[in-house]
PDBQT receptor file of N, H, CA, C and O in Angstrom, charges set to zero:
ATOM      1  N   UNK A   1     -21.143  78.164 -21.803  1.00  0.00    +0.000 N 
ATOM      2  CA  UNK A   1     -20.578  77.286 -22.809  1.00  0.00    +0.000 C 
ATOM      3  C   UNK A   1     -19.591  76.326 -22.150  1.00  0.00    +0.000 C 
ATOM      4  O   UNK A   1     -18.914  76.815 -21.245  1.00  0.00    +0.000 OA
ATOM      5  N   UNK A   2     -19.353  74.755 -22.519  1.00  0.00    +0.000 N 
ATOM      6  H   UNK A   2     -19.903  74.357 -23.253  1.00  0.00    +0.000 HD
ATOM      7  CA  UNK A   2     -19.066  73.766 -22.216  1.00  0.00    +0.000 C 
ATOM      8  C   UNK A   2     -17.253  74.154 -22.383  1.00  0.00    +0.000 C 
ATOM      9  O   UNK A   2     -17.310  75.173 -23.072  1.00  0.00    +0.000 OA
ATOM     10  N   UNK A   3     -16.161  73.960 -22.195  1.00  0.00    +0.000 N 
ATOM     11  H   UNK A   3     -16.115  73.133 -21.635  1.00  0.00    +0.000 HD
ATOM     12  CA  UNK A   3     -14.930  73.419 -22.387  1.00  0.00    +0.000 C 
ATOM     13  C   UNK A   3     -14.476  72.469 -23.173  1.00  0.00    +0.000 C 
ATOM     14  O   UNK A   3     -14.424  71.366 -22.629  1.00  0.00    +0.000 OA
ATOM     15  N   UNK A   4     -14.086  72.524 -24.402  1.00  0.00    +0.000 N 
ATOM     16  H   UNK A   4     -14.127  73.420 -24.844  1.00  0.00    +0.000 HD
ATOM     17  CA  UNK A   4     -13.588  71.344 -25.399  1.00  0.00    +0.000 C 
ATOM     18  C   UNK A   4     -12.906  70.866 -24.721  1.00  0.00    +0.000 C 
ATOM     19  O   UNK A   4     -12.108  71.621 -24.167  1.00  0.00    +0.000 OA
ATOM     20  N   UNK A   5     -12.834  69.406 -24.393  1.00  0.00    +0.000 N 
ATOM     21  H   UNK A   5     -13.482  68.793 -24.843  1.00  0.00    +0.000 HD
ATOM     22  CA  UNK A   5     -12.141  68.421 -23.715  1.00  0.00    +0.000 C 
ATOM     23  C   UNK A   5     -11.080  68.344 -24.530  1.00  0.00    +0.000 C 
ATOM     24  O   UNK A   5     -11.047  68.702 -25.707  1.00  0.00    +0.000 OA
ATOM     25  N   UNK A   6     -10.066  67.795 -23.789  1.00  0.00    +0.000 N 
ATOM     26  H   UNK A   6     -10.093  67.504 -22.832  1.00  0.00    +0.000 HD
ATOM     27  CA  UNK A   6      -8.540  67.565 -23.869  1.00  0.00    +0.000 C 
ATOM     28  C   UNK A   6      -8.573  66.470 -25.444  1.00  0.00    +0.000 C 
ATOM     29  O   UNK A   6      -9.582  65.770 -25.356  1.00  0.00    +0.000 OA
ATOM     30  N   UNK A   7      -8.087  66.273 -26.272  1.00  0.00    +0.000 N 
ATOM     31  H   UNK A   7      -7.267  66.842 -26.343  1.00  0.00    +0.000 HD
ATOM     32  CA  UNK A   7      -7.577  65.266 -27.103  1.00  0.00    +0.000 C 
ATOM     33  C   UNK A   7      -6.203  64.411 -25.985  1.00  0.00    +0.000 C 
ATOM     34  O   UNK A   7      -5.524  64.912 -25.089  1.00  0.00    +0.000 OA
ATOM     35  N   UNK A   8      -6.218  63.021 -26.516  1.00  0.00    +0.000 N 
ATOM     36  H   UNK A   8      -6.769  62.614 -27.244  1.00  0.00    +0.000 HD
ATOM     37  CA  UNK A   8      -4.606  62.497 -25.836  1.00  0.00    +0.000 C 
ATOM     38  C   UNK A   8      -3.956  62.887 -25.936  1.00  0.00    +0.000 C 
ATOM     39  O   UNK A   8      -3.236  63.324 -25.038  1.00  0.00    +0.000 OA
ATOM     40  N   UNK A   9      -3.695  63.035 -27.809  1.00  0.00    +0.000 N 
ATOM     41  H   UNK A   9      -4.280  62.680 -28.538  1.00  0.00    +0.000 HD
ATOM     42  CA  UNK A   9      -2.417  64.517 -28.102  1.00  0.00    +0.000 C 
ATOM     43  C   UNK A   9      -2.195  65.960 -26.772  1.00  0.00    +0.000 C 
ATOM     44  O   UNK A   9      -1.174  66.349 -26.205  1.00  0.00    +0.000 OA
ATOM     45  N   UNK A  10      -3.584  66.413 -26.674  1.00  0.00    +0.000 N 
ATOM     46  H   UNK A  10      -4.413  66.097 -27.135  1.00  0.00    +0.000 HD
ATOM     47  CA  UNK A  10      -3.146  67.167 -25.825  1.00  0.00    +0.000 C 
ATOM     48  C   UNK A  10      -2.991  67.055 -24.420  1.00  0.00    +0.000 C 
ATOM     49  O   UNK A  10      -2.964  68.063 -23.714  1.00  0.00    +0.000 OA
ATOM     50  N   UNK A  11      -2.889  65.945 -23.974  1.00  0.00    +0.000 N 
ATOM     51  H   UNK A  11      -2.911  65.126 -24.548  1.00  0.00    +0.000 HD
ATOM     52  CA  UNK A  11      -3.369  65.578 -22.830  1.00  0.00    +0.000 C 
ATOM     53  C   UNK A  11      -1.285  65.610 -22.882  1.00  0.00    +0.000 C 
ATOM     54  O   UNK A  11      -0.546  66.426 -22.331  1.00  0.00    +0.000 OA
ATOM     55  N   UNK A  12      -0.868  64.289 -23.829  1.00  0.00    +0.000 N 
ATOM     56  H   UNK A  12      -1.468  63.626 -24.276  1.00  0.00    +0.000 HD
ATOM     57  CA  UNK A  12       0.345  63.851 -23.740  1.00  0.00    +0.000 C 
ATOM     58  C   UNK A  12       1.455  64.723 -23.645  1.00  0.00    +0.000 C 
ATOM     59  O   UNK A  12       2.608  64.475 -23.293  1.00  0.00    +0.000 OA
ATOM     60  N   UNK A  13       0.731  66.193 -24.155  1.00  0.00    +0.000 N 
ATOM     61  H   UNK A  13      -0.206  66.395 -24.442  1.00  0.00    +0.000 HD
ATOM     62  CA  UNK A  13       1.955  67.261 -24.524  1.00  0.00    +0.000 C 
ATOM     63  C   UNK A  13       2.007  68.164 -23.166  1.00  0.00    +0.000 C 
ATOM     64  O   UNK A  13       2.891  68.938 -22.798  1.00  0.00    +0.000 OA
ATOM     65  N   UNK A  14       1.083  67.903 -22.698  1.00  0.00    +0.000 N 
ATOM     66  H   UNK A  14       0.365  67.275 -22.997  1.00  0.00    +0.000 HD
ATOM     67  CA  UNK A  14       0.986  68.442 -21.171  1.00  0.00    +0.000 C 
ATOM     68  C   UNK A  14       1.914  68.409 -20.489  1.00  0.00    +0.000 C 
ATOM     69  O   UNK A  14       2.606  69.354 -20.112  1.00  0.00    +0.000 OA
ATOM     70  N   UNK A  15       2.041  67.046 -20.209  1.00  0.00    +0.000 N 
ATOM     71  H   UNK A  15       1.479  66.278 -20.516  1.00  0.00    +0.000 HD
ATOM     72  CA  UNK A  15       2.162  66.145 -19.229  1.00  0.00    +0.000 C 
ATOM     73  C   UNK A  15       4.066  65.949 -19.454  1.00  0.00    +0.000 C 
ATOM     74  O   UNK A  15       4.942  65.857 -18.594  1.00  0.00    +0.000 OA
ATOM     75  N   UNK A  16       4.162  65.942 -20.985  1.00  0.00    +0.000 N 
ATOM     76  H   UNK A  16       3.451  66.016 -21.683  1.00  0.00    +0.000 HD
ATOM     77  CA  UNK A  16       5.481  65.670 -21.381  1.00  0.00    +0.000 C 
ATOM     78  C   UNK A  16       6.210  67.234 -21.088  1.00  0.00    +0.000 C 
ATOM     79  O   UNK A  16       7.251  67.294 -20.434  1.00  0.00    +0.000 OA
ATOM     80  N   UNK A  17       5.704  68.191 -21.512  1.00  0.00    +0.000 N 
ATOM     81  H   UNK A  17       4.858  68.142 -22.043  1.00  0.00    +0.000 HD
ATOM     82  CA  UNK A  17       5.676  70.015 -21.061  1.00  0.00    +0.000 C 
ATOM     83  C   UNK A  17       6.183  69.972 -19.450  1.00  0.00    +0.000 C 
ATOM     84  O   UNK A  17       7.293  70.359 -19.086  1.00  0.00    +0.000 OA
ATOM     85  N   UNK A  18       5.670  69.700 -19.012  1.00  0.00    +0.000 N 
ATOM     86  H   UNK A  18       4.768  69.386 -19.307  1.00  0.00    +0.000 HD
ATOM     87  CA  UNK A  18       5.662  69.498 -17.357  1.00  0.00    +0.000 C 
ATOM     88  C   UNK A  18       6.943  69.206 -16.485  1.00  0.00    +0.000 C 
ATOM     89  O   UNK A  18       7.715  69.802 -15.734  1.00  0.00    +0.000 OA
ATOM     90  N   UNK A  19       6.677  67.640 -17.142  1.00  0.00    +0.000 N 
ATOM     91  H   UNK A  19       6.050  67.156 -17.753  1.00  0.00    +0.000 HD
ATOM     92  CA  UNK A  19       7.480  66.475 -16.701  1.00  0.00    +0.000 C 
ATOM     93  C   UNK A  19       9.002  66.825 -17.172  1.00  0.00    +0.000 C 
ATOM     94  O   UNK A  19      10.039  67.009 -16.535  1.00  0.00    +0.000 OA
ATOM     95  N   UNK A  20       8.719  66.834 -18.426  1.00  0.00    +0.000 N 
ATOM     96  H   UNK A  20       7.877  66.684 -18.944  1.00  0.00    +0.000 HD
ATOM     97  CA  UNK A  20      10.225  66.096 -19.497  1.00  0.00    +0.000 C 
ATOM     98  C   UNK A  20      10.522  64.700 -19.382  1.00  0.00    +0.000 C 
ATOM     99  O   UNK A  20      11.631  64.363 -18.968  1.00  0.00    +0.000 OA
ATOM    100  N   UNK A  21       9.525  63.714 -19.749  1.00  0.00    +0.000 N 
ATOM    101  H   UNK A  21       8.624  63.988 -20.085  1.00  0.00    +0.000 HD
ATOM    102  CA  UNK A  21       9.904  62.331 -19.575  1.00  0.00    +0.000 C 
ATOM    103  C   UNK A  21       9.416  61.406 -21.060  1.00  0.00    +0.000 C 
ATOM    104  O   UNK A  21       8.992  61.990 -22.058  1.00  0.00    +0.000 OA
ATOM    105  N   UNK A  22       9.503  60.523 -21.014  1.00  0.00    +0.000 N 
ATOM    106  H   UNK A  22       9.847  60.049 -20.203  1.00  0.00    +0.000 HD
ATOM    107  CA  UNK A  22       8.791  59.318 -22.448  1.00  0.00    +0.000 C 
ATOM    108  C   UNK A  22       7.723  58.987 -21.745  1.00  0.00    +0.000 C 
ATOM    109  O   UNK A  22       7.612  58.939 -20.520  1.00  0.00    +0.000 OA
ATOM    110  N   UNK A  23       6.738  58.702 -22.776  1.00  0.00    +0.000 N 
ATOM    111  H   UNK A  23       6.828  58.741 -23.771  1.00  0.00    +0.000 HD
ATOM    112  CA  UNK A  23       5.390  58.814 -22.137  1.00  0.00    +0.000 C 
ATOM    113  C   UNK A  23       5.529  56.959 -22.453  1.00  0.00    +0.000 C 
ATOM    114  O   UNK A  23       5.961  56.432 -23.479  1.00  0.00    +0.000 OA
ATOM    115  N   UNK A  24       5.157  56.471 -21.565  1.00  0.00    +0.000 N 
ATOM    116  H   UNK A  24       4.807  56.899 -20.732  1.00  0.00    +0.000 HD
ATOM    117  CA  UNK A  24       5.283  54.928 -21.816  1.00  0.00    +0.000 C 
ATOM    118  C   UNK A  24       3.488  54.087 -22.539  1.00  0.00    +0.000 C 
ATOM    119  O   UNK A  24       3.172  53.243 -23.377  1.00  0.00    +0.000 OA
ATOM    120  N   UNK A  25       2.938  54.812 -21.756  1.00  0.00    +0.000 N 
ATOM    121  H   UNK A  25       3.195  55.498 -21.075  1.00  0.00    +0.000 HD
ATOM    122  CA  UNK A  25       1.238  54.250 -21.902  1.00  0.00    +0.000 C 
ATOM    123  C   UNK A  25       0.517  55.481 -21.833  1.00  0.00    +0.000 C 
ATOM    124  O   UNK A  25       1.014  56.481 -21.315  1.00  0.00    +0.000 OA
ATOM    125  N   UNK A  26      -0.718  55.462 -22.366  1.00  0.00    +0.000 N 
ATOM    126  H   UNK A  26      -1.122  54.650 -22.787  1.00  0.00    +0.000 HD
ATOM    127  CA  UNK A  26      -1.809  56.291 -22.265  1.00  0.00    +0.000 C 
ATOM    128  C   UNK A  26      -3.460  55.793 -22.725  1.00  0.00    +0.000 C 
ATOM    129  O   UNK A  26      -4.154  55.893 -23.737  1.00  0.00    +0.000 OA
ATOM    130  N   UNK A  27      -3.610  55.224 -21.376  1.00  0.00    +0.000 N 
ATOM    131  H   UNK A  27      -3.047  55.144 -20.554  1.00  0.00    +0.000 HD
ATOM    132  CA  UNK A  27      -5.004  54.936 -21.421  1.00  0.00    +0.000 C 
ATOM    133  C   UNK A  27      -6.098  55.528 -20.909  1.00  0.00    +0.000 C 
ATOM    134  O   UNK A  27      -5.944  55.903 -19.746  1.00  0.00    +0.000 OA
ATOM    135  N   UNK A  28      -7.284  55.765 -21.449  1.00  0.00    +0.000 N 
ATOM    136  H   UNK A  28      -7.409  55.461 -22.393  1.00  0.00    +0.000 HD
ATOM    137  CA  UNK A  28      -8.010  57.144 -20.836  1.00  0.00    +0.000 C 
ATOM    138  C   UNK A  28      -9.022  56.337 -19.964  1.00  0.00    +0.000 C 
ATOM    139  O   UNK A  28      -9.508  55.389 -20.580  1.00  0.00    +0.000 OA
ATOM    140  N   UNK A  29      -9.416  56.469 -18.802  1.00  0.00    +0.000 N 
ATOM    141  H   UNK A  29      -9.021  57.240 -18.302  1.00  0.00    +0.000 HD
ATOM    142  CA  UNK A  29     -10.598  56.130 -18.443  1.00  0.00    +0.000 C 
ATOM    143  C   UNK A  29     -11.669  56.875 -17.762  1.00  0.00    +0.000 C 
ATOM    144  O   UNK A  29     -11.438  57.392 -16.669  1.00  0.00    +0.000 OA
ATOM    145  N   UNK A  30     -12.754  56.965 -18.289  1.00  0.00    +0.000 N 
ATOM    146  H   UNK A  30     -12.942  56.545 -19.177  1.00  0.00    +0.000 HD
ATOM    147  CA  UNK A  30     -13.757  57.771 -18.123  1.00  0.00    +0.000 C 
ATOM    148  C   UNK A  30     -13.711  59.362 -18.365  1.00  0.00    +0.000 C 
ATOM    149  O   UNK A  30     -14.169  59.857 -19.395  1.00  0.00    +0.000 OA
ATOM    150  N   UNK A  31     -13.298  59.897 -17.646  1.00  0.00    +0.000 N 
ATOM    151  H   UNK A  31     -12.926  59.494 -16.810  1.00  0.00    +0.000 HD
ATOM    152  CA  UNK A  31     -13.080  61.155 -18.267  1.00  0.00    +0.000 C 
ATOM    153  C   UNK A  31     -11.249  61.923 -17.467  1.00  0.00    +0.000 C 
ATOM    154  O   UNK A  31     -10.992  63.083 -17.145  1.00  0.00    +0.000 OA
ATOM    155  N   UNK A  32     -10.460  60.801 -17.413  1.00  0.00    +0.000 N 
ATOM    156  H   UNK A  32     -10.669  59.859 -17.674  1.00  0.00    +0.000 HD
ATOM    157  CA  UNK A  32      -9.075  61.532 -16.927  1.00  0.00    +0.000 C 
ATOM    158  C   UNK A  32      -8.360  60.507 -17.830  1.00  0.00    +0.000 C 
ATOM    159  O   UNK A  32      -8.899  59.415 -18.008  1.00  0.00    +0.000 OA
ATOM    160  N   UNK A  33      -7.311  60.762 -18.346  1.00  0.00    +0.000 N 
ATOM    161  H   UNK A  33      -6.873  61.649 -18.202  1.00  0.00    +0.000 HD
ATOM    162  CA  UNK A  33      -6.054  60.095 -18.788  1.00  0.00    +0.000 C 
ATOM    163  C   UNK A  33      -4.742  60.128 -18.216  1.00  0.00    +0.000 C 
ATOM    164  O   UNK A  33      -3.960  60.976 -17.786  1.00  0.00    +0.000 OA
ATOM    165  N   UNK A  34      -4.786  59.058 -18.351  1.00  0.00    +0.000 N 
ATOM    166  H   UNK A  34      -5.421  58.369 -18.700  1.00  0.00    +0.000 HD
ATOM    167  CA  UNK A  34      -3.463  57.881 -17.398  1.00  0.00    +0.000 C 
ATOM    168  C   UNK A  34      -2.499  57.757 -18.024  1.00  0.00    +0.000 C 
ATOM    169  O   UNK A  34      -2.580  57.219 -19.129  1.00  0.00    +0.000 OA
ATOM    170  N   UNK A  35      -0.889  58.352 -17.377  1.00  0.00    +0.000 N 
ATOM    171  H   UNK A  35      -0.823  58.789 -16.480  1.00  0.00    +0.000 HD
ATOM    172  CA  UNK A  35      -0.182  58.285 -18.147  1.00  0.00    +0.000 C 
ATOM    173  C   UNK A  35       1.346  57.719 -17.443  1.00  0.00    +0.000 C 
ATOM    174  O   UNK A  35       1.907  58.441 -16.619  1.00  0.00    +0.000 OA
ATOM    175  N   UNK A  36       1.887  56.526 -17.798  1.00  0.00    +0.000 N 
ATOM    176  H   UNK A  36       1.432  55.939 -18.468  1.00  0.00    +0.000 HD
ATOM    177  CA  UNK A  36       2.806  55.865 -17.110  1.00  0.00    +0.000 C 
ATOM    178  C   UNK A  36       4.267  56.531 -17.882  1.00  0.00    +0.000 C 
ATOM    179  O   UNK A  36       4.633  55.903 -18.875  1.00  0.00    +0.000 OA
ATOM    180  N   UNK A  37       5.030  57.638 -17.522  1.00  0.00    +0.000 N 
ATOM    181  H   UNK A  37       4.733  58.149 -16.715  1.00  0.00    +0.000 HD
ATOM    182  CA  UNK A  37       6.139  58.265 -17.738  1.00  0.00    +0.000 C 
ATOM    183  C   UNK A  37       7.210  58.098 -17.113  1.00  0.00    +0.000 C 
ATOM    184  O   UNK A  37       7.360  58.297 -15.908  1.00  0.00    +0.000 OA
ATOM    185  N   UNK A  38       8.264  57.615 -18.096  1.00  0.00    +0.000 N 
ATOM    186  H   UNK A  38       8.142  57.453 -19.075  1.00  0.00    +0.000 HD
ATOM    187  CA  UNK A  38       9.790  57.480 -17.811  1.00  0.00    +0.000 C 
ATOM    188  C   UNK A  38      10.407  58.657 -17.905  1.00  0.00    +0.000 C 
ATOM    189  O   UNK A  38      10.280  59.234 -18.985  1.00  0.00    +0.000 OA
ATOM    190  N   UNK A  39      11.227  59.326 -16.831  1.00  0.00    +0.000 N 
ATOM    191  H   UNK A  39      11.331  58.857 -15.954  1.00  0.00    +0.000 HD
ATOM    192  CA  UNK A  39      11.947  60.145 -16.728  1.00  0.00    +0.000 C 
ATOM    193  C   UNK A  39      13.487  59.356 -16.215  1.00  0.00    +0.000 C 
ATOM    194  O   UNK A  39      13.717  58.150 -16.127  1.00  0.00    +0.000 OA
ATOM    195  N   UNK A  40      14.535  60.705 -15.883  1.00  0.00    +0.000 N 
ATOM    196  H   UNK A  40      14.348  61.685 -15.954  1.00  0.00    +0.000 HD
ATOM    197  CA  UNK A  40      15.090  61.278 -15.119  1.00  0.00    +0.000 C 
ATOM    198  C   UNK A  40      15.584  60.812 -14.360  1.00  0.00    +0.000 C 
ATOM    199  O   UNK A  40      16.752  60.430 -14.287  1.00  0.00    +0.000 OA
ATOM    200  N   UNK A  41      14.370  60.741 -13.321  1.00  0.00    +0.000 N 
ATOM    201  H   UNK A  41      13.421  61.051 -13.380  1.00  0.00    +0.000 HD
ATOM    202  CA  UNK A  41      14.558  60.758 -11.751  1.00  0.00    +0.000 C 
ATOM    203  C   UNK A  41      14.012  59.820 -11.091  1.00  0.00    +0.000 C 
ATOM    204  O   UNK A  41      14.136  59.626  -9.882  1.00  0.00    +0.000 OA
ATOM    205  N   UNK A  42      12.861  58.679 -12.485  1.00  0.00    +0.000 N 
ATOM    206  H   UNK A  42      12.760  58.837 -13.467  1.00  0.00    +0.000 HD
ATOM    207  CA  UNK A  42      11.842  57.911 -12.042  1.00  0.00    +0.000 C 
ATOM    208  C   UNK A  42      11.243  57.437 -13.060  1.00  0.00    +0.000 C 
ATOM    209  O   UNK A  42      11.644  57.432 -14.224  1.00  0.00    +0.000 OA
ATOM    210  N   UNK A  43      10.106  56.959 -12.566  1.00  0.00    +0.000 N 
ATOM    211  H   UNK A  43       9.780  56.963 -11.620  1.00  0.00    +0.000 HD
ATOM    212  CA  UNK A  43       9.038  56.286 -13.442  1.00  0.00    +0.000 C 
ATOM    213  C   UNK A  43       7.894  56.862 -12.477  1.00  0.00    +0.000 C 
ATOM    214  O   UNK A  43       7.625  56.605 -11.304  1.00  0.00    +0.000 OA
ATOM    215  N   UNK A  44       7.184  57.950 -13.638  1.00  0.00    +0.000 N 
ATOM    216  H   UNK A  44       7.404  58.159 -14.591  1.00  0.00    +0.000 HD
ATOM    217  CA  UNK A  44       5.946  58.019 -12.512  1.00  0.00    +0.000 C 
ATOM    218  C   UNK A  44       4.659  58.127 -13.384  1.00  0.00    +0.000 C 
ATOM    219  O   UNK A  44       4.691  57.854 -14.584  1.00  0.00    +0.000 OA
ATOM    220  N   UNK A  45       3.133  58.673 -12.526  1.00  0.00    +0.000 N 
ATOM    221  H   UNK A  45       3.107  58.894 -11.552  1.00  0.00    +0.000 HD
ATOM    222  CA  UNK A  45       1.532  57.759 -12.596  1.00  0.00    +0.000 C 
ATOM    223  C   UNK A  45       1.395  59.237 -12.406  1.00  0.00    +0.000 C 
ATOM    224  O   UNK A  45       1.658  59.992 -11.469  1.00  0.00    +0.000 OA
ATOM    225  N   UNK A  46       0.692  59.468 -14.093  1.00  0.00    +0.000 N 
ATOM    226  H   UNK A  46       0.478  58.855 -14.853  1.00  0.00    +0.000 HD
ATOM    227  CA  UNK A  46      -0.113  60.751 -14.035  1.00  0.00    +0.000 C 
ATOM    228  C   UNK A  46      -1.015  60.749 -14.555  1.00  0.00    +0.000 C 
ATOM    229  O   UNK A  46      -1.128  60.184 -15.643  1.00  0.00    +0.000 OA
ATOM    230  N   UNK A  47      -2.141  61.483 -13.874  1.00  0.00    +0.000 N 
ATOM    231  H   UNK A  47      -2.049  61.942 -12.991  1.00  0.00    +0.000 HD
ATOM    232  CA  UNK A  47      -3.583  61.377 -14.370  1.00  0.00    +0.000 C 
ATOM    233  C   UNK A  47      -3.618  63.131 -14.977  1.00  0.00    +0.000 C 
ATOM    234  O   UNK A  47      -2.745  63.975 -14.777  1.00  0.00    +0.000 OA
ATOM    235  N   UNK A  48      -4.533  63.255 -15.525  1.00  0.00    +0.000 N 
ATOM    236  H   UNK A  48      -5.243  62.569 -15.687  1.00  0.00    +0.000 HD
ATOM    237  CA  UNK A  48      -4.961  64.107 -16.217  1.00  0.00    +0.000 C 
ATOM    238  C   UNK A  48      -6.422  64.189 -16.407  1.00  0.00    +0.000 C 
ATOM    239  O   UNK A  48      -7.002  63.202 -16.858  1.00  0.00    +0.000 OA
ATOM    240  N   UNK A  49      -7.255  65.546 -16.033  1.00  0.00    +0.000 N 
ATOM    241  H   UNK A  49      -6.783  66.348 -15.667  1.00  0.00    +0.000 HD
ATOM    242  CA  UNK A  49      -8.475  65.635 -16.540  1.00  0.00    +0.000 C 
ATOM    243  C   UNK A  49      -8.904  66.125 -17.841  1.00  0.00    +0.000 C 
ATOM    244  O   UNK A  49      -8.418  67.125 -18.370  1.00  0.00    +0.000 OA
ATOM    245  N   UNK A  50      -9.827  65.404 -18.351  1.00  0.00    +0.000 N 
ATOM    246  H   UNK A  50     -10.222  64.592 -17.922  1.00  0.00    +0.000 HD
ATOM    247  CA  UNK A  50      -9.754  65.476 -19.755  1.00  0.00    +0.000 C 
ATOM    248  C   UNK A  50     -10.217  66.643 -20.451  1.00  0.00    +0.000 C 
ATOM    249  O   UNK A  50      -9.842  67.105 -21.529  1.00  0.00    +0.000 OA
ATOM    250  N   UNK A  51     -11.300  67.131 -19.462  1.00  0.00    +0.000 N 
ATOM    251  H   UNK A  51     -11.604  66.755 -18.586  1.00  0.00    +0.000 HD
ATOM    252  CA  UNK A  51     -12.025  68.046 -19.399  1.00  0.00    +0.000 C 
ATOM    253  C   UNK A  51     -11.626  69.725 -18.505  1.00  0.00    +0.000 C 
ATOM    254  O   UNK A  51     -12.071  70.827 -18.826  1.00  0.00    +0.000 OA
ATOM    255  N   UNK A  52     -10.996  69.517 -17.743  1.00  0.00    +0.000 N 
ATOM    256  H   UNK A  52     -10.634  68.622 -17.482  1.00  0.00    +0.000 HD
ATOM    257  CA  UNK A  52     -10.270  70.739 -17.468  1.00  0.00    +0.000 C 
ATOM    258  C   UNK A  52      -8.493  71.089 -17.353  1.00  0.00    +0.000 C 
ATOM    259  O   UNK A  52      -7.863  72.098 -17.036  1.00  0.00    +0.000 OA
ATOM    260  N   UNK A  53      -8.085  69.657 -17.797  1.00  0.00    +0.000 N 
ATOM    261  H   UNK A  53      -8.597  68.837 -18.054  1.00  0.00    +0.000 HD
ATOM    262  CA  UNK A  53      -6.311  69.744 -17.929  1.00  0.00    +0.000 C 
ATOM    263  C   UNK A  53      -6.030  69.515 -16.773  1.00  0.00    +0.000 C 
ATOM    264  O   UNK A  53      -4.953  68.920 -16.797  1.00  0.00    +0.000 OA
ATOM    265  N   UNK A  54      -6.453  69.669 -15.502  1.00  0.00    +0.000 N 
ATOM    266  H   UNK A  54      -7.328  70.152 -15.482  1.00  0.00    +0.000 HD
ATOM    267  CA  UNK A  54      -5.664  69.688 -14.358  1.00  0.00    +0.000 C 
ATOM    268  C   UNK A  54      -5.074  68.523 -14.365  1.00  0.00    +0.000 C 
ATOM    269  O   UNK A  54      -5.439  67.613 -15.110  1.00  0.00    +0.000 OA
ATOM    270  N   UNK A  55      -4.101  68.426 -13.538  1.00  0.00    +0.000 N 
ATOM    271  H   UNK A  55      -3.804  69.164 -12.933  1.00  0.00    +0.000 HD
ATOM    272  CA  UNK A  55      -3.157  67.287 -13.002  1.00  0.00    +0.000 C 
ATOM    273  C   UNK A  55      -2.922  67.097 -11.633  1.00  0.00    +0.000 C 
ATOM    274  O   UNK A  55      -2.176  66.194 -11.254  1.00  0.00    +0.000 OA
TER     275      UNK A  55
């Protein structure tokens, strides 16, 4: 059986879980989502697979 792919929602809560930052953009392309996050410490470029969560 296949893996229900990520929603953005869940992609965003990940990433925000992780991080702790404002998620600035989230554009998906092809099957990872792109996510331009203001933190902290920075501004940083996170991808995400849509299909297995990794980062």
């Amino acid at each position: 059986m296949e893996a229900k792919a990520l929603t953005a929602e869940e992609a965003k809560k990940k990433a925000v879980e992780k991080y702790n930052g404002e998620i600035k953009d989230t554009p998906k392309e092809d099957d990872e989502y792109h996510f331009l996050m203001k933190a902290a410490t920075g501004i940083y470029f996170i991808k995400i697979d849509a299909r297995s969560g990794k980062m």
